[in-house]
N, C-alpha and C positions, 0 to 999 in steps of 0.2 A: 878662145881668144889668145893671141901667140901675147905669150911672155912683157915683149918689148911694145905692147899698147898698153900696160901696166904700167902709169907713173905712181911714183912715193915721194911725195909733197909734203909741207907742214901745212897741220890744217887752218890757213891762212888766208886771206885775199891774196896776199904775196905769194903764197908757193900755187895758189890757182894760178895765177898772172904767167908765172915760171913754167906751169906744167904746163898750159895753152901754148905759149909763145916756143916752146920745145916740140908739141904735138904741129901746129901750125904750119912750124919749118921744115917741116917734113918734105919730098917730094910729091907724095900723094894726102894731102892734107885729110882729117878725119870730115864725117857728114854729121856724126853725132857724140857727141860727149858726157857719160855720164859722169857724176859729180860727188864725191861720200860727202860732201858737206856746201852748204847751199852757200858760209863764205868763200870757200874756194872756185865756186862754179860766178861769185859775183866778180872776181878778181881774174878769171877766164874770161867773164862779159866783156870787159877792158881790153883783156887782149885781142880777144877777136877785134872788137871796135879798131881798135888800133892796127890792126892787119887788113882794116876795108872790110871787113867781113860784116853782112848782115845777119843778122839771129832774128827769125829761126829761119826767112831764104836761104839761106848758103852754109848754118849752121845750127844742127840741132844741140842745145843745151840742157840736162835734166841735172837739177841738184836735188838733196836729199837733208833733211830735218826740219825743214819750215819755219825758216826764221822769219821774223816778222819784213826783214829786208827787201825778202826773195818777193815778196809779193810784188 
């Protein structure tokens, strides 16, 4: 995986929201997103939401520790 698909976020709803909305604006936007933490991948949800995007149509989303949220 090259380097610069690597974001370092606080692990937040806010720095998911951040790292999405950075990933997003990309020219070649990603197909899937893994998540180290399932609030960050909720605060992602938003962004995509927020860019038109449908999840999981148009984007795959995988977080990781199973909060009770994520369900």
């Amino acid at each position: 995986m090259p380097e610069e698909d690597v974001l370092h976020v606080e692990f937040t709803s806010a720095g998911g929201h951040a790292a999405f909305g950075s990933l997003l604006a990309r020219p070649r936007r990603p197909t899937a997103v893994f998540v180290t933490s399932d609030l960050m991948a909720i605060g992602g949800l938003c962004a995509a939401s927020s860019a038109g995007l449908r999840v999981p149509d148009q984007l795959s989303v995988v977080g990781f520790d199973d909060i009770g949220a994520a369900s």
